[in-house]
C-alpha positions as CSV (number, residue, x, y, z in Angstrom):
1,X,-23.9,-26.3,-5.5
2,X,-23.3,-25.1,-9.2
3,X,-20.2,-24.1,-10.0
4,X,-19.4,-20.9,-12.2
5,X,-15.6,-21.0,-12.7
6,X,-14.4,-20.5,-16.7
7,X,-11.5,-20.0,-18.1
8,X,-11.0,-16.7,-20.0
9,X,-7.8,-16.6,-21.9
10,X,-5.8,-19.1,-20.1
11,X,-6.8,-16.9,-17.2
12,X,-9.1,-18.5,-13.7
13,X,-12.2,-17.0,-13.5
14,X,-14.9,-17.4,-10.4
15,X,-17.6,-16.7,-13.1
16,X,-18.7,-15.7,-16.5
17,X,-19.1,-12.0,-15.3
18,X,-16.8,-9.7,-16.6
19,X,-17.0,-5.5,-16.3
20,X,-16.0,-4.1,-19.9
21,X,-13.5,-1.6,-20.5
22,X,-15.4,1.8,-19.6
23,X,-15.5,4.7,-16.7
24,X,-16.4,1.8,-14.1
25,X,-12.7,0.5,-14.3
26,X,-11.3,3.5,-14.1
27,X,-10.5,3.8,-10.6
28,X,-9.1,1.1,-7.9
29,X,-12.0,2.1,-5.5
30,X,-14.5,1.4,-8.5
31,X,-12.4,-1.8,-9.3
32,X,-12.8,-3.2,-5.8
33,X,-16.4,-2.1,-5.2
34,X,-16.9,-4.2,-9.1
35,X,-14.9,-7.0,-7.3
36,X,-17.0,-7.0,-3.7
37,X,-20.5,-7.5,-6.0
38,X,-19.0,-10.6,-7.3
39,X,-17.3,-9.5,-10.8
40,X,-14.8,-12.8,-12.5
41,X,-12.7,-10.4,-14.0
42,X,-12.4,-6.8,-15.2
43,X,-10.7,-4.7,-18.4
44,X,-9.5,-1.3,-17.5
45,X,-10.8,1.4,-19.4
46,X,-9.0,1.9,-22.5
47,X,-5.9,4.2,-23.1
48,X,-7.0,5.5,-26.3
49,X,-4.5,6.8,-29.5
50,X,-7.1,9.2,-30.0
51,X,-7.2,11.1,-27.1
52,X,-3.6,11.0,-26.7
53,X,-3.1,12.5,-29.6
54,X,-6.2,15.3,-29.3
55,X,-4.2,16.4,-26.1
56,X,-1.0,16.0,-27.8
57,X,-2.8,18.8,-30.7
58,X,-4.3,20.8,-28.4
59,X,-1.2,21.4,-26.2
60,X,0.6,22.9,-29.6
61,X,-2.0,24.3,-30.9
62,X,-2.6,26.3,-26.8
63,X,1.2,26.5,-26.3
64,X,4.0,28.7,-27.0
65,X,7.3,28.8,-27.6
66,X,6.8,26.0,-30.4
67,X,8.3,27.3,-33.1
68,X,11.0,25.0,-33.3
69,X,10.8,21.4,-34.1
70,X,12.5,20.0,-31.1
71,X,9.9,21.4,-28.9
72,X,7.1,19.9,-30.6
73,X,8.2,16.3,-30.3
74,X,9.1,17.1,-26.9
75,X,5.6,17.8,-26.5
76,X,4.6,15.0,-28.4
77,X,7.1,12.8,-26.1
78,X,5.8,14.3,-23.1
79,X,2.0,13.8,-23.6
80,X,2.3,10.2,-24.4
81,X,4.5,9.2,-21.6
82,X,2.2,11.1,-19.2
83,X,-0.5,9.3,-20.2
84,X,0.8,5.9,-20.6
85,X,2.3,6.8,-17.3
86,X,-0.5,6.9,-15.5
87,X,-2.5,4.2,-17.1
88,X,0.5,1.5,-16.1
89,X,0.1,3.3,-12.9
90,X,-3.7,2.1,-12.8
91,X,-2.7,-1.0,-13.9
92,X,-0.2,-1.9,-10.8
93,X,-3.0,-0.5,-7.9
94,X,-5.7,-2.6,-9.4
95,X,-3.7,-5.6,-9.5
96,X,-2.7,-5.2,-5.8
97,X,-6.0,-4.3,-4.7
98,X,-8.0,-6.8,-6.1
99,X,-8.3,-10.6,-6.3
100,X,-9.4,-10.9,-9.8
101,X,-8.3,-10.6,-13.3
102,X,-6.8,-7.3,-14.5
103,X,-7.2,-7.2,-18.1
104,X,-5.8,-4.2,-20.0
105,X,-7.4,-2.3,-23.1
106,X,-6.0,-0.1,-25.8
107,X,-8.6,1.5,-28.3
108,X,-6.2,2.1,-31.3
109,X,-6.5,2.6,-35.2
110,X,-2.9,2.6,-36.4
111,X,-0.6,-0.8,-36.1
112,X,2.5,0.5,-34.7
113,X,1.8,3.4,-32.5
114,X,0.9,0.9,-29.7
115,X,3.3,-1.8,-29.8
116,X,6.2,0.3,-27.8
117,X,3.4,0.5,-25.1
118,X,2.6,-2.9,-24.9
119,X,6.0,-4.3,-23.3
120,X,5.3,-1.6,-20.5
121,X,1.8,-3.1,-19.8
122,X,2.6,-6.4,-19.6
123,X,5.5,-5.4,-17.0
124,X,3.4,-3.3,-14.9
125,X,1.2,-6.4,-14.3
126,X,-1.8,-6.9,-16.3
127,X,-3.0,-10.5,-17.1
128,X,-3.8,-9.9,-20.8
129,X,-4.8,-7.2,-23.3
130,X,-7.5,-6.5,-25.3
131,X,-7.4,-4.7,-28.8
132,X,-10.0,-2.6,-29.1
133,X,-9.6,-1.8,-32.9
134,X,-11.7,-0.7,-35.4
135,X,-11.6,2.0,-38.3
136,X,-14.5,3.6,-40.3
137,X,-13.3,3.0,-43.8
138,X,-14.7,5.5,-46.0
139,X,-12.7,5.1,-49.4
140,X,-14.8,4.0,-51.9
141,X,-11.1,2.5,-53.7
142,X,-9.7,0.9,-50.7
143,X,-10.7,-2.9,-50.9
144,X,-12.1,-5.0,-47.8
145,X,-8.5,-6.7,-47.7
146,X,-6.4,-4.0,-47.0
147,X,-9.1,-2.4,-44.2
148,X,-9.4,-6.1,-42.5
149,X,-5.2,-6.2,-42.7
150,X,-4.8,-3.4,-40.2
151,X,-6.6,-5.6,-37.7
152,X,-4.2,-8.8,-38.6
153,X,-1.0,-6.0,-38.4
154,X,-2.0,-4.9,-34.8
155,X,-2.6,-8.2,-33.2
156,X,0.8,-9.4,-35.1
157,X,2.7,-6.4,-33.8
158,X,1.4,-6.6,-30.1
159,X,2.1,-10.7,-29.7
160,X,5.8,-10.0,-31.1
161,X,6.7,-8.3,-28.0
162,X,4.6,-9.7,-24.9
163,X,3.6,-13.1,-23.9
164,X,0.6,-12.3,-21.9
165,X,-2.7,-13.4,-23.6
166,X,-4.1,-10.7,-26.1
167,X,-7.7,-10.6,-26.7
168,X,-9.5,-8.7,-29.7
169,X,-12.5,-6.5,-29.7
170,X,-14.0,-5.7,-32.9
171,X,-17.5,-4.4,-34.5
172,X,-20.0,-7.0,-37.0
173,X,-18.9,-5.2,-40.1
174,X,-16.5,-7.6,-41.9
175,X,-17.8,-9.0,-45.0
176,X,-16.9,-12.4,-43.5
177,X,-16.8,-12.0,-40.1
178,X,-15.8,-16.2,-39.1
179,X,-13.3,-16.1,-41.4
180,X,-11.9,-13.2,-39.5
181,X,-12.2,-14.9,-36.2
182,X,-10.3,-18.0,-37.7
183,X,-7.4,-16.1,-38.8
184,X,-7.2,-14.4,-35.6
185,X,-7.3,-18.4,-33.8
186,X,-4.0,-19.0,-35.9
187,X,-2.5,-15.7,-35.5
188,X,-1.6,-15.6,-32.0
189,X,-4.7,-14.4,-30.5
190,X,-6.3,-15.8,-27.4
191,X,-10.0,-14.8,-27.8
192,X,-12.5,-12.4,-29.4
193,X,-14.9,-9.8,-27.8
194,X,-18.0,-9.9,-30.2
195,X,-19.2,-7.1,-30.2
196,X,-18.0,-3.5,-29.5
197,X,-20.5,-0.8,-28.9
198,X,-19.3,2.5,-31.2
199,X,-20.3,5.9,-31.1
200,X,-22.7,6.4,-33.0
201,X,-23.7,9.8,-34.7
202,X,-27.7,11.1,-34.1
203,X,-28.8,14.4,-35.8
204,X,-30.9,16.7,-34.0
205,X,-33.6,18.1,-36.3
206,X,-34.3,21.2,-34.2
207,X,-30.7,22.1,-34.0
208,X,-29.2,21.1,-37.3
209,X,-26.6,20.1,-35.5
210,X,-24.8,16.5,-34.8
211,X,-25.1,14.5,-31.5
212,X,-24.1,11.1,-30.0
213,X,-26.8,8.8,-29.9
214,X,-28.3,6.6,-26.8
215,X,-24.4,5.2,-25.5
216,X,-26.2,2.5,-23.4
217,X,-27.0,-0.8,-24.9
218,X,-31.1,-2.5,-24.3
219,X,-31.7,-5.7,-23.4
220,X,-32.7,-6.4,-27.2
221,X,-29.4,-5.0,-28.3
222,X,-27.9,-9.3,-27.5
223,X,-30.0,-10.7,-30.6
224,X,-26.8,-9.6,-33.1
225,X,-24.5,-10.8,-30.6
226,X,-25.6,-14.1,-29.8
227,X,-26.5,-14.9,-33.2
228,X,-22.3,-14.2,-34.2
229,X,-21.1,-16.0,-30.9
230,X,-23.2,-19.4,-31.6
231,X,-21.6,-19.5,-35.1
232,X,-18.2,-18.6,-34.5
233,X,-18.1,-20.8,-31.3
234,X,-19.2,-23.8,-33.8
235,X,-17.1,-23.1,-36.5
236,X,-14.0,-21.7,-35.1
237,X,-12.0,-23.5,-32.5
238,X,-8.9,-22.6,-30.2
239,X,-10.0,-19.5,-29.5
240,X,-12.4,-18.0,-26.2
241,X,-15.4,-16.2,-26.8
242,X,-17.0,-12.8,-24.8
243,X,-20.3,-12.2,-26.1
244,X,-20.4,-8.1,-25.2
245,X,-23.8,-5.6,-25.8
246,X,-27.1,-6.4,-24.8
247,X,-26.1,-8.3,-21.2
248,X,-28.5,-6.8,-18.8
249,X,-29.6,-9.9,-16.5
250,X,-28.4,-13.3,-15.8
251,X,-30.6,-14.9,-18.7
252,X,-28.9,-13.2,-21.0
253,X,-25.1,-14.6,-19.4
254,X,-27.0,-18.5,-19.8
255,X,-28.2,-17.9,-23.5
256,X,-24.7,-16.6,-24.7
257,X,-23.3,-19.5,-22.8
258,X,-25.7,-21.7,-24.4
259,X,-24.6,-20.3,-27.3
260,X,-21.0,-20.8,-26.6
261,X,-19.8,-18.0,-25.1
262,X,-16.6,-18.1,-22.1
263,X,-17.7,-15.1,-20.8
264,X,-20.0,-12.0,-20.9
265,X,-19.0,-8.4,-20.4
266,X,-21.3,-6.0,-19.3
267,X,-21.5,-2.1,-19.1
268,X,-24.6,-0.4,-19.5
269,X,-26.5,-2.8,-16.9
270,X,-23.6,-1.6,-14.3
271,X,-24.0,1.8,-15.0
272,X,-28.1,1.9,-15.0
273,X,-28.5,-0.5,-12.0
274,X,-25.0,-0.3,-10.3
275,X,-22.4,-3.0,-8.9
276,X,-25.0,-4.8,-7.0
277,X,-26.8,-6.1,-10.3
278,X,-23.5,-8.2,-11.0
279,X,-24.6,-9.9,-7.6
280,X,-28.4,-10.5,-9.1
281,X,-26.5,-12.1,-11.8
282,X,-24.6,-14.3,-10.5
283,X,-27.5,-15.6,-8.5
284,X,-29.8,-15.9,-11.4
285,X,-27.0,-18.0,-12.8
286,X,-26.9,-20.5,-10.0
287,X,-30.4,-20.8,-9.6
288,X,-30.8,-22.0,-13.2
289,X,-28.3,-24.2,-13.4
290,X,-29.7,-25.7,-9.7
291,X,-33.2,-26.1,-11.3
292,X,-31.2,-27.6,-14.9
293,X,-29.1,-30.3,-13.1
294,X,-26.1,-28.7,-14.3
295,X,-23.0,-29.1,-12.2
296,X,-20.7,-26.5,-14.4
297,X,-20.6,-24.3,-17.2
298,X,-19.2,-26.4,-19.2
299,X,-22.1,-28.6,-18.8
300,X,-24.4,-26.6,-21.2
301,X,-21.5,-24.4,-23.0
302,X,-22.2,-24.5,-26.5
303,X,-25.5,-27.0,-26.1
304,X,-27.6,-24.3,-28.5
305,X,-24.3,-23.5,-29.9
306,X,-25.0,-23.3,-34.5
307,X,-23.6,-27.3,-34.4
308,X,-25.7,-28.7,-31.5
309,X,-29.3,-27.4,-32.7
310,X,-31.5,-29.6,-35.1
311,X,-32.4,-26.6,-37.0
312,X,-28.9,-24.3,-37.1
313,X,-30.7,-22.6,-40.0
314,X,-32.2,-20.5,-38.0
315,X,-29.0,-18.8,-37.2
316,X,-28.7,-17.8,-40.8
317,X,-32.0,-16.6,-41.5
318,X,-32.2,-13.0,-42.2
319,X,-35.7,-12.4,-43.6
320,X,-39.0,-12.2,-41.6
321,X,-41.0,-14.2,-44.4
322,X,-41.4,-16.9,-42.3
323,X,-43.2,-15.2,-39.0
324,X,-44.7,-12.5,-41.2
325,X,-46.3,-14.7,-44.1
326,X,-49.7,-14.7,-42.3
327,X,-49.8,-11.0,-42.0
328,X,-50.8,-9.9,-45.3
């Protein structure tokens, strides 16, 4: 019978399947239900800066009695240590509820308004922590070194002052994106999420106004993805893997294994299918390795990885002459 335990950041997985950080994590009943369909591991939703601090300016802006200074930061005081509060809370009832990994996430875009928080995470129980950075950089004087440093200055910050396993989750726009995951292999951190799904702004012509486009990845959506993950795992060692976006069956786990992936998280296939297509994957996954002769993941890890294929070219490709040159 194939086995499908990996190691994820030092941590023992069952399988390759984790639950991204999202509304499914939310809750210990959702936790448990993610757990029962078969789920390796799961990252809470995030406790983001940028909420904390919209409630933080909306209770000034509603309150009253704020005309002194002292009040405000006791507002300011309060707000946060409500909310981090009741995320630590969440942390401790999911890890005494469920079997599985209990990876914590914080979505922030400053480098020191986390760090006090990150001391109280790791002593309310969570197995590891995953950055969930990134920063739309819109100064046309600011240059690519200073934008990618915030990243570096987080990560540095956080591994100071915990010694569970950090993880980082970051976007595809970095001029060059392996030599960002190599720093990050010598900078303290266990492994990289590649990639996260941002909002993304839509514009409604009948409106005029702004909207959030489709927040729910396709199928097609794992082509970026697992092009990034079968390079990086190649080129940059001592350091784990997710492929994240685009996961919506059990092929797509094999290829970004294949590739070189640890893990895969999914989202969007949870949420359009429900817990029970984690079970369908997980199946699919032993199945093909059954009918493939492979014993463990480790057996075909990496085996289409950018160093194992004849051709690794085709990684780097980035025109359509090739398939379109009898189309004239």
């Amino acid at each position: 019978m194939a086995n499908l335990e990996t190691t994820y950041l030092g941590l023992k997985l069952k399988n390759p399947v984790v639950v991204s950080s999202s509304g499914l994590t939310n809750s210990v009943d959702k936790i448990k239900k993610l757990e029962e369909a078969g789920a390796g591991a799961v990252v809470l939703k995030s406790l983001f800066e940028e909420q904390i601090n919209h409630e933080i300016n909306h209770e000034i802006k509603t309150g009253h009695g704020f005309d002194y200074p002292e009040a405000v930061d006791y507002i300011r005081g309060y707000t946060r240590d409500h909310s981090v509060a009741s995320y630590l809370q969440l942390i401790r009832e999911a890890k005494a509820a469920a079997g599985i990994p209990v990876i914590a996430s914080i979505n922030c875009f400053s480098a020191d308004e986390w760090v006090n928080f990150a001391q109280e995470i790791q002593d309310a129980g969570a197995d590891a922590i995953e950055l969930n950075v990134f920063r739309v950089n819109i100064d046309k004087n600011s240059a690519a070194e200073d934008y990618e440093q915030l990243y570096f200055d987080i990560a540095e910050m956080v591994n100071k002052v915990i010694t569970i396993p950090v993880s980082m989750k970051i976007g595809p726009y970095f001029s060059n994106l392996v030599k960002m995951v190599d720093r990050f292999s010598v900078s303290g951190v266990k492994g990289v999420v590649l990639f996260n799904r941002f909002y993304e702004p839509d514009i409604d012509i009948y409106t005029l106004q702004l909207k959030s486009a489709e927040v729910f990845s396709t199928p097609a959506d794992i082509r970026q993805s697992l092009r990034w993950v079968a390079i990086t795992s190649s080129k940059v060692k001592n350091i784990d893997i997710a492929a994240s976006t685009g996961i919506h069956d059990g092929a797509a786990i094999v290829k970004q294994i294949l590739a070189g992936a640890q893990v895969g998280q999914v989202c969007s296939a949870v949420y359009k299918n429900g817990p029970s297509v984690i079970t369908r994957m997980i199946d699919f996954i032993e199945k093909w390795m059954t009918e493939k002769n492979f014993s463990t993941l480790a057996d075909f890890r990496g085996k289409m990885g950018y160093r194992s294929i004849k051709n690794p070219v085709m990684y780097e490709r980035a025109q359509f002459m090739k398939y379109f040159s009898n189309f004239e």
